[in-house]
DORO-427140 format. One line per 4 residues: number of its first residue (from 1); for each residue x, y, z of C-alpha. Coordinates in nm, 3 decimals, padded with zeros to 5 digits. Layout:
<atoms>
NUM) X:Y:Z ~ ...;
</atoms>
This chain:
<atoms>
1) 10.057:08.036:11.808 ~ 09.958:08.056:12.164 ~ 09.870:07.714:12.323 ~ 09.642:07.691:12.608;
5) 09.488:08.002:12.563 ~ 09.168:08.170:12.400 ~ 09.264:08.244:12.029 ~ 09.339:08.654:11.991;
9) 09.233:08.825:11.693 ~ 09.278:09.204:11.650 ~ 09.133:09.407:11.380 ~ 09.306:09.716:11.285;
13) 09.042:09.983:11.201 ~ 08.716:10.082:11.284 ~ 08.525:10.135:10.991 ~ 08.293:09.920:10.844;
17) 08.494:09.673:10.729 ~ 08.690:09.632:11.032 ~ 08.352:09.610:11.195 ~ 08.194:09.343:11.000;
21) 08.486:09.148:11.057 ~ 08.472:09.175:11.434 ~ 08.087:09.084:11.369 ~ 08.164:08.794:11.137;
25) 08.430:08.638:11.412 ~ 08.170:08.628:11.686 ~ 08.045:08.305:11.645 ~ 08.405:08.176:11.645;
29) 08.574:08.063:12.003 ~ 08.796:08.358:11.951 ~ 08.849:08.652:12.152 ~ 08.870:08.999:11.898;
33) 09.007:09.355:11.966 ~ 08.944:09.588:11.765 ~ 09.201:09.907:11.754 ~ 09.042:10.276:11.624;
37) 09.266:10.541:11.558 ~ 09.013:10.791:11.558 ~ 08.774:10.951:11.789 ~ 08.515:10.766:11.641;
41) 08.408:10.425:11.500 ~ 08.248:10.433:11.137 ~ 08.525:10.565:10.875 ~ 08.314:10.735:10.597;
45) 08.011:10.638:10.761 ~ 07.882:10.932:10.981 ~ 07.558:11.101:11.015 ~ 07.395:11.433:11.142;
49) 07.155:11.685:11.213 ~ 07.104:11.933:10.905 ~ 06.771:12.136:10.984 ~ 06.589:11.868:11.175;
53) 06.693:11.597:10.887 ~ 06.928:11.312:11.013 ~ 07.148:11.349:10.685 ~ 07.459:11.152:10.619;
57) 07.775:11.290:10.630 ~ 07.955:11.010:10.405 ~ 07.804:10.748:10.206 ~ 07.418:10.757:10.165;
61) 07.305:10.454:09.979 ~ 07.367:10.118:09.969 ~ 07.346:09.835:09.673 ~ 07.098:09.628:09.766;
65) 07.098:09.362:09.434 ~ 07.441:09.273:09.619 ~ 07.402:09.107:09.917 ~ 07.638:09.186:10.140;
69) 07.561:09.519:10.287 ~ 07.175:09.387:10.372 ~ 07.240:09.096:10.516 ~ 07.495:09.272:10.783;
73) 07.228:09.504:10.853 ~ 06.948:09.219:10.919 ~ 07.195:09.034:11.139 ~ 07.306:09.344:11.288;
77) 06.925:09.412:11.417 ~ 06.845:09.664:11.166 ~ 06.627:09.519:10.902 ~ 06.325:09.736:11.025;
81) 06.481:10.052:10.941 ~ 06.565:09.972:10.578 ~ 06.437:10.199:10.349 ~ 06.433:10.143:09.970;
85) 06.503:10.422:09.714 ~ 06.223:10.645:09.644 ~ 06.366:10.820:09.308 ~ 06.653:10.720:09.110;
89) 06.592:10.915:08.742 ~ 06.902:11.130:08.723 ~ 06.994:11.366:08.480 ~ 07.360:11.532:08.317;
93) 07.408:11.920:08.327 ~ 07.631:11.977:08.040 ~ 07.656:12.284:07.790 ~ 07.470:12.507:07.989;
97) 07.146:12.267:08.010 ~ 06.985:11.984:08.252 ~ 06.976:11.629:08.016 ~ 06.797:11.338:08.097;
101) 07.015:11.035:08.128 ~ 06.985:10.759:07.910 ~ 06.770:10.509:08.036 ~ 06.940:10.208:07.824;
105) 07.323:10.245:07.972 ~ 07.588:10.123:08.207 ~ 07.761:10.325:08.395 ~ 07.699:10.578:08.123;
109) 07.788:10.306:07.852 ~ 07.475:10.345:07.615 ~ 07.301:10.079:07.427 ~ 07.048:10.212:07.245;
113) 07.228:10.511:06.987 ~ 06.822:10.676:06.892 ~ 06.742:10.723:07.297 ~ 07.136:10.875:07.355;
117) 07.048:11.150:07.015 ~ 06.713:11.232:07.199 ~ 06.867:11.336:07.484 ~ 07.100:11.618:07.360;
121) 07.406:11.487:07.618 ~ 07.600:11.399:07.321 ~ 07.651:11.644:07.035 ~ 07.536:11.509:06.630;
125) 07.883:11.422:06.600 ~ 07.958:11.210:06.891 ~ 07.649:11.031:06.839 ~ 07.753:10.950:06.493;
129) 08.092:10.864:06.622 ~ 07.894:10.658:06.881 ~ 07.700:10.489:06.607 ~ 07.990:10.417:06.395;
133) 08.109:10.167:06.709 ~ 08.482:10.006:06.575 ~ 08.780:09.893:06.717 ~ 09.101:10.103:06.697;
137) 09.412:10.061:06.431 ~ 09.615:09.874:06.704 ~ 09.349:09.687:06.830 ~ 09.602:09.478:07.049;
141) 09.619:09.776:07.298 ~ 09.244:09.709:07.392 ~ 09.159:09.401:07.620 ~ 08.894:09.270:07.371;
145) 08.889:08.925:07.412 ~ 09.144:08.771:07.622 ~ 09.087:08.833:08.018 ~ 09.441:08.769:08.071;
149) 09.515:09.110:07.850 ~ 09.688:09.384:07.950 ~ 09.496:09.648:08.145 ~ 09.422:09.972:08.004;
153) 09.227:10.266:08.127 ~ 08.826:10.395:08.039 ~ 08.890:10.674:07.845 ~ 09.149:10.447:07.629;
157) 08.910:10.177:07.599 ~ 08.563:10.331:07.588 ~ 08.694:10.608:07.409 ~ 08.841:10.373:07.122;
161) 08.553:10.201:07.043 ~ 08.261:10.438:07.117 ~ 08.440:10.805:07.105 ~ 08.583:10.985:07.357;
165) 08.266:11.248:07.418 ~ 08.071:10.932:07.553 ~ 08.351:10.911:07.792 ~ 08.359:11.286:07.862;
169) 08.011:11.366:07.939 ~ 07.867:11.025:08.043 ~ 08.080:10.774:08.163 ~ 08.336:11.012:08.299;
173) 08.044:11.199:08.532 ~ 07.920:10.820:08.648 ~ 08.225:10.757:08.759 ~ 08.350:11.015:08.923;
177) 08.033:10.980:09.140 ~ 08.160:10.677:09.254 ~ 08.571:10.684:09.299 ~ 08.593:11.091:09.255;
181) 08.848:10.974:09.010 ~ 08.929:11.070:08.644 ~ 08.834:10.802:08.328 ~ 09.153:10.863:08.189;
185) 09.372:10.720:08.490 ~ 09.096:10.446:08.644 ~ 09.149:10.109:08.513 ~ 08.875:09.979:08.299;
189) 08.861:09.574:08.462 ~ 08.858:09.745:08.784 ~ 08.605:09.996:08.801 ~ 08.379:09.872:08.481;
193) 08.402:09.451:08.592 ~ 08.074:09.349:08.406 ~ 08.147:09.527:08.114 ~ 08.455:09.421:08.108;
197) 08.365:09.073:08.177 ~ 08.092:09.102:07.885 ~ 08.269:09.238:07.658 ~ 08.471:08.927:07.616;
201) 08.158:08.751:07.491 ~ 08.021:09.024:07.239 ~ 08.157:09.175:06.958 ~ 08.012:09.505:07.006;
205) 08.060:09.707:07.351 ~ 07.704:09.858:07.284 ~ 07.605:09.438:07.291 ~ 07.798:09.434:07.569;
209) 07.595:09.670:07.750 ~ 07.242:09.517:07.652 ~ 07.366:09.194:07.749 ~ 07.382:09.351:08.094;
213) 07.055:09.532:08.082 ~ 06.686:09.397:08.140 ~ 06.482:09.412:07.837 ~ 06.346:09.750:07.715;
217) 05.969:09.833:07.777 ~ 05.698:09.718:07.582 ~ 05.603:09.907:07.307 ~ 05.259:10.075:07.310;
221) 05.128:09.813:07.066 ~ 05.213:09.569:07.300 ~ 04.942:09.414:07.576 ~ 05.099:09.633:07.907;
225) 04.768:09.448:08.103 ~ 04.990:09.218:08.299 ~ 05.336:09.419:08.384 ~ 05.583:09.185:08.520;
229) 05.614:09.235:08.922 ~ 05.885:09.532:08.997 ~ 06.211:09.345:09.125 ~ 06.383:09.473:09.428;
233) 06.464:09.806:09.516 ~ 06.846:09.899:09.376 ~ 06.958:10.115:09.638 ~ 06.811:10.117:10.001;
237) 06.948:10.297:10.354 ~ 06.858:10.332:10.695 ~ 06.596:10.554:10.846 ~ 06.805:10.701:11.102;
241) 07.121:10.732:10.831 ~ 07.378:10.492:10.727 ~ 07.549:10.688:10.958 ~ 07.401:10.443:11.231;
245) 07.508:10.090:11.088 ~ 07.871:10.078:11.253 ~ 07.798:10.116:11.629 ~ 07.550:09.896:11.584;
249) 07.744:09.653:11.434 ~ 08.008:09.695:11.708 ~ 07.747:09.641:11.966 ~ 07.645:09.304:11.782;
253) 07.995:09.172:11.780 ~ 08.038:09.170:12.091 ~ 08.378:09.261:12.049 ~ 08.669:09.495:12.238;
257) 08.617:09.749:12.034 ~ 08.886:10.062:12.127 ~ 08.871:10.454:11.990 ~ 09.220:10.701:12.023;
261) 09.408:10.309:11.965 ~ 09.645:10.388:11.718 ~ 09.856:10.133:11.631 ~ 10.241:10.227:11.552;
265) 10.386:09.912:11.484 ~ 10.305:09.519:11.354 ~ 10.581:09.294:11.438 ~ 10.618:08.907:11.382;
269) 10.698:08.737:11.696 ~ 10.764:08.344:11.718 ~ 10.396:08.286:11.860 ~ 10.224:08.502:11.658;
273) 10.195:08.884:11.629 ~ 10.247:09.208:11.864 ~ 10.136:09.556:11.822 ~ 10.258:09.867:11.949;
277) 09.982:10.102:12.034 ~ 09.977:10.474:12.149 ~ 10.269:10.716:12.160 ~ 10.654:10.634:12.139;
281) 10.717:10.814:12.495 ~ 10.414:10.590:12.629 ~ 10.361:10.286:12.412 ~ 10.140:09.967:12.444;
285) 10.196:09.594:12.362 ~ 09.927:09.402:12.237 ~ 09.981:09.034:12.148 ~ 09.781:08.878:11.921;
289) 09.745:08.522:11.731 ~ 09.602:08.703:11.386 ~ 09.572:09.012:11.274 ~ 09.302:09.170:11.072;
293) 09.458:09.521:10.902 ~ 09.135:09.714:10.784 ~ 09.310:10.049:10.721 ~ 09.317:10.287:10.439;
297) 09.624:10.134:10.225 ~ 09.885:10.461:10.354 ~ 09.824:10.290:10.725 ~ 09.851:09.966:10.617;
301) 10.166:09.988:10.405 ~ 10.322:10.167:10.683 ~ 10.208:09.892:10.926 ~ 10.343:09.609:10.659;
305) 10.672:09.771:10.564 ~ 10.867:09.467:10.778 ~ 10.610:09.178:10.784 ~ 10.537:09.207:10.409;
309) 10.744:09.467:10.226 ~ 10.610:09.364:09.903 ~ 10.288:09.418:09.988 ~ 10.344:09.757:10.180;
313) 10.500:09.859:09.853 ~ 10.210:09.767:09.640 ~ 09.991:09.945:09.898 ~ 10.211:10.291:09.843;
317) 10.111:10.290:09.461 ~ 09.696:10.331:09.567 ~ 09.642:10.715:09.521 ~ 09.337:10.802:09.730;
321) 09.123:11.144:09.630 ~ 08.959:11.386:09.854 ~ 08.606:11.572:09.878 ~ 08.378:11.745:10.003;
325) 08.044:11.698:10.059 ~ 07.826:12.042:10.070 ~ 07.457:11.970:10.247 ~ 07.250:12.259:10.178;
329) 06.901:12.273:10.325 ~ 06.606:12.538:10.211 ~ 06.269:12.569:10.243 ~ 06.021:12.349:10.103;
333) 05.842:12.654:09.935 ~ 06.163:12.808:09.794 ~ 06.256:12.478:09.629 ~ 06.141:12.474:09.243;
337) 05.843:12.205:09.137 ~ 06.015:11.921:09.003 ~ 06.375:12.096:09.022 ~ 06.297:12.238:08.678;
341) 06.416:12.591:08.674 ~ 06.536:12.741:08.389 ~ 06.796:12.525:08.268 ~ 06.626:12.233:08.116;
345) 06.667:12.058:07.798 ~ 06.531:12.145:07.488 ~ 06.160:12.148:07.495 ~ 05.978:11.874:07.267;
349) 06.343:11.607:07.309 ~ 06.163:11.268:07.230 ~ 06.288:11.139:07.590 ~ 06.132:11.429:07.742;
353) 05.784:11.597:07.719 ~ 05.770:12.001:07.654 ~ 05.797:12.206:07.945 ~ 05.646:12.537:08.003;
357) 05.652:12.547:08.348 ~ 05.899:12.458:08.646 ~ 05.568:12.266:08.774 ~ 05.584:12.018:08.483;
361) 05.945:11.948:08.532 ~ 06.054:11.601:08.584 ~ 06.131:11.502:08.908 ~ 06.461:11.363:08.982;
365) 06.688:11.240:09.228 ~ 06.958:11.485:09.106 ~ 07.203:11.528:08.901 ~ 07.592:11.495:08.765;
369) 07.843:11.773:08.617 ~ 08.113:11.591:08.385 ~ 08.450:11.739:08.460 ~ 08.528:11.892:08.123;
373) 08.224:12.170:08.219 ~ 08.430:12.293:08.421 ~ 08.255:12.370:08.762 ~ 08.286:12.273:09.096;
377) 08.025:12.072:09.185 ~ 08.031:11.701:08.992 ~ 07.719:11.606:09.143 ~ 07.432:11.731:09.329;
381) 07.179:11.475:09.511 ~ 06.794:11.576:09.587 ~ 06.753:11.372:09.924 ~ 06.427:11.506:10.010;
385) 06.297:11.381:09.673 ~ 06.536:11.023:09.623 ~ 06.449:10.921:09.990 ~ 06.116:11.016:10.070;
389) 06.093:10.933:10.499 ~ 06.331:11.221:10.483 ~ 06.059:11.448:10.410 ~ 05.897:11.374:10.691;
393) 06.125:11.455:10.943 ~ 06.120:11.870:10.863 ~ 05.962:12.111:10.644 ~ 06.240:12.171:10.385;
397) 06.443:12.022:10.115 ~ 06.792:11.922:10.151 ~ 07.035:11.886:09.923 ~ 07.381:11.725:09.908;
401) 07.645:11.859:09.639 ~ 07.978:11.662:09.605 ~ 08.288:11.817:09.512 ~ 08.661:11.693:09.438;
405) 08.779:11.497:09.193 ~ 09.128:11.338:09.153 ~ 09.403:11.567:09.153 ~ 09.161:11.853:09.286;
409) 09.310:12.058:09.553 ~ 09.294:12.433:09.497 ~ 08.912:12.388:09.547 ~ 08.893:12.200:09.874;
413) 09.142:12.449:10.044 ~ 08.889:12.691:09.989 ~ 08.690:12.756:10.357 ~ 08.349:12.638:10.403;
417) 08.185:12.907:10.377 ~ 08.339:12.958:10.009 ~ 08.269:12.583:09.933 ~ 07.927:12.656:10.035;
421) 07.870:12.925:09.911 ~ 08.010:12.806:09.549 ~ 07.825:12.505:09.584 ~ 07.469:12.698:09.639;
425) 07.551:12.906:09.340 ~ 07.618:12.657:09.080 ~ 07.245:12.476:09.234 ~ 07.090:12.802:09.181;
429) 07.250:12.848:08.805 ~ 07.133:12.440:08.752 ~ 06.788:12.422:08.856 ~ 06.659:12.794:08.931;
433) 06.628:12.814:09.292 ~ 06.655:13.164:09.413 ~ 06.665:13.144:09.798 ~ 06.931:13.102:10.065;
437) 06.974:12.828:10.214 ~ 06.836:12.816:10.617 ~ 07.126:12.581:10.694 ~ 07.432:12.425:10.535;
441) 07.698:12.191:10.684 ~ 08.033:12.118:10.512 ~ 08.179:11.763:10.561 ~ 08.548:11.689:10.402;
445) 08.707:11.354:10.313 ~ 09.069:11.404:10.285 ~ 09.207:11.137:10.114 ~ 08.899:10.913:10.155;
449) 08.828:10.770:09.805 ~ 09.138:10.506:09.679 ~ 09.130:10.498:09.327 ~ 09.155:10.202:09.093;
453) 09.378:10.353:08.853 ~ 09.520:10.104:08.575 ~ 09.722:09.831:08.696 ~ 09.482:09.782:09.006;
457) 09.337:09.425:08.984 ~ 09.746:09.320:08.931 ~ 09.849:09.498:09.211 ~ 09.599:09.356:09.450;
461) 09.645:09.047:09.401 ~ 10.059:09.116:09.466 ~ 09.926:09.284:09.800 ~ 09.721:08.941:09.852;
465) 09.991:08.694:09.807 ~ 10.239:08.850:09.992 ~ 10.011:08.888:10.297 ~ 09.857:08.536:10.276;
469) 10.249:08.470:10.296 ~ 10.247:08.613:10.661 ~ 10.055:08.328:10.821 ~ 09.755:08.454:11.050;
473) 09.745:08.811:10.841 ~ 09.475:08.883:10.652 ~ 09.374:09.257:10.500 ~ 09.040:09.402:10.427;
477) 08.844:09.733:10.331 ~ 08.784:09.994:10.069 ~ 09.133:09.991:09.862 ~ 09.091:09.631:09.692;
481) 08.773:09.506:09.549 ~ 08.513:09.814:09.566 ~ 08.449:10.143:09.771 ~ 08.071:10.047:09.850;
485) 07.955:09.930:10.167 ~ 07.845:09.514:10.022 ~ 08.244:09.530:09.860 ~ 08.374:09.622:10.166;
489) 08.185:09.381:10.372 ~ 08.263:09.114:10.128 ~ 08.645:09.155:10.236 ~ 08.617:09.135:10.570;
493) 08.435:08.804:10.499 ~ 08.733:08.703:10.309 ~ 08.927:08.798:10.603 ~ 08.774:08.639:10.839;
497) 08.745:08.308:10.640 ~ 09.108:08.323:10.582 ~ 09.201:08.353:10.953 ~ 08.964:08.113:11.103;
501) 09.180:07.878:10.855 ~ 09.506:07.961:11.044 ~ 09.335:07.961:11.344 ~ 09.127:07.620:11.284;
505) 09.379:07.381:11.512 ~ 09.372:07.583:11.784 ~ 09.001:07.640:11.766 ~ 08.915:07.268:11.698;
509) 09.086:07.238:11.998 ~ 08.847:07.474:12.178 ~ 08.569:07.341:12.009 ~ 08.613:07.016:12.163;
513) 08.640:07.084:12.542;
</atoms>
């Protein structure tokens, strides 16, 4: 380590967990750097202009019952332009119809078998399947108990025990929302954690699933006179986009924060670390006490393959997916009351009132497509509708359709134009809107979504230990614990707390002149 000297942390990527570690090191007597590839700060987190609406590019919501994400935006100076969730009822287009989605679920999980038959998702046979919950003939392969069992994926899990439709055309569409990945490859512990974690406790994966839900309404024969307070909103953003949370969090941590810095090579050196930045003909050295790698995991094995080859290994076996995300925007009059249209769900379902108009349509935040439907779009959102200060900003409706799933790739090398125009006729087919859209923008994530495929808790904590090995190295970002923004925040807290530890002689020593 250097003596004498300022401790020098560099952070290797600027997205938002490279950010928020930058932002949780400036209260330490350290001097950070933090090295961009790109253009651009922000990773997935972009936003722009889409007829007069300041629309996200990349991620457009953020968990707010975990606190993470929030309270980097309050220290970051942007607690005034939080906005909760306006809508959040969602639906399922399956078999050629638009299906409310169980109220009583996780993650498409559903606890209550009469609500799941009333809402014509699941045909009368995977409901009875559903009902008929039981554990398979070789129970051993399923991770029922014991939480040092071997991990298997959803589909082989869920599937077992409640039938593999539920997986299919709930849980699958849910999920693929979230990772763009497919039930039968992502690992159950990883991507399903509370379930997981409850179903050790309950003998039932439906009592699994209550366990983890608030208690069901009242019943009309009930006194509703004094309704319990509503808790906290779940999701919330940012008026002006969550587009806007990383430069603002590079302003606040008052870091050395570098775009076009891509960095080649990580090499040990007897005092602590160097970096080789830029081109081969013209390179850079950057010396540095600790290191921060907040990559994608292709980057950072490549970066690791001589500091921690077991680790850069591990980091080879994350597949990541790609998307797209289609933003169509029409006008407000062309958009359909409710976005009812002519594909609803049976009229007179018990979870849904008759409908004999679009105007008596439920409104919803939007929708999901499970993969075995066999259309492009998985999911479309109604942002006009599920954020409301939208609205406000333009006369029209916007809305954003998501396509790509793992293993996808004939689709996305279609031109936007095609993607568009594919994605606006699947909307029209879903919800009955006639119209052309009066603007559209096409935003594509190669290889932005690492999926958690079976095996994954295992192999990050290999990745862990062989970098906690390296001392002063530290990793962070999307690939290990979760793909939201409060995950990702969470490890560049771990990071951080990890480095400051390496660091803490030579900051004591700081600290005390």
């Amino acid at each position: 380590m250097t003596t004498g000297t300022t401790p020098h942390v560099v952070v290797i990527g600027g997205g938002i967990a490279g950010l928020a570690a930058a932002f949780y090191l400036k209260d330490q007597p350290v001097r950070v750097t933090v090295l961009e590839g790109s253009p651009r700060l922000g990773g997935k987190l972009s936003a722009s202009d889409v007829a007069g609406v300041a629309m996200d590019e990349g991620a457009e919501a953020l968990l707010a019952r975990r606190p993470e994400g929030v309270e980097l935006i309050t220290a970051a100076g942007l607690s005034g332009d939080l906005v909760p969730v306006g809508l959040t009822s969602s639906a399922i287009y399956t078999r050629g119809a638009m299906r409310p989605l169980p109220r009583r679920q996780f993650m498409g999980v559903p606890a209550d078998m009469d609500e799941l038959a009333a809402t014509g998702v699941i045909s009368a046979a995977g409901v009875a399947r559903a009902r008929d919950e039981h554990l398979p003939a070789d129970a051993a392969a399923v991770p029922a108990g014991d939480g040092n069992a071997a991990d298997v994926s959803v589909t082989e899990y869920i599937g077992s025990r409640l039938g593999v439709e539920i997986v299919d055309r709930l849980v699958d569409p849910l999920l693929g929302g979230v990772y763009a990945g497919r039930s039968e490859d992502l690992s159950f512990q990883a991507t399903l954690a509370p379930l997981a974690a409850a179903a050790r406790r309950h003998p039932t994966l439906t009592g699994a699933v209550t366990s983890l839900l608030p208690p069901p309404p009242a019943t009309p024969a009930s006194d509703n006179s004094k309704k319990p307070p509503a808790g906290p909103p779940m999701f919330v953003t940012l008026t002006t986009g969550l587009g806007a949370l990383p430069e603002s969090v590079a302003k606040a941590s008052a870091a050395d924060v570098r775009t076009n810095a891509m960095v080649r090579e990580l090499r040990r050196t007897e005092s602590g670390w160097r970096l080789v930045i830029g081109s081969a003909a013209d390179p850079e050295y950057l010396d540095a006490d600790a290191v921060i790698i907040a990559t994608p995991a292709a980057p950072a094995a490549r970066l690791l393959a001589d500091a921690a080859p077991v680790a850069a290994a591990q980091l080879r076996d994350i597949p990541y997916a790609s998307m797209a995300i289609v933003t169509l925007a029409y006008r407000a009059e062309d958009f359909p009351a409710g976005q009812g249209g002519a594909s609803q769900a049976p009229q007179g379902s018990a979870s849904q009132p008759p409908q004999g108009s679009a105007s008596q349509a439920p409104q919803r935040s939007g929708y999901l497509v499970p993969a075995v439907d066999g259309r492009t779009v998985k999911a479309a959102t109604f942002s006009t509708l599920k954020w409301p200060h939208l609205a406000a900003q333009a006369p029209v409706h916007i809305v954003r359709c998501s396509i790509g799933r793992s293993g996808d790739v004939a689709v996305l090398q279609r031109d936007d134009d095609e993607l568009a125009a594919l994605a606006a006729a699947e909307l029209s087919e879903a919800i009955g809107i006639t119209a052309r859209s009066i603007a559209q923008r096409v935003t594509r994530w190669g290889g932005g979504l690492p999926q958690y495929n079976v095996g994954h808790l295992d192999r990050v904590a290999r990745i862990r230990q062989a970098v906690a090995e390296q001392p002063g190295l530290a990793v962070a970002g999307a690939a290990y614990d979760g793909v939201g923004i409060p995950a990702c925040v969470a490890t560049a807290r771990s990071a951080v707390a990890q480095v400051v530890v390496y660091l803490g002689e030579s900051i004591e020593t700081w600290r005390a002149k």
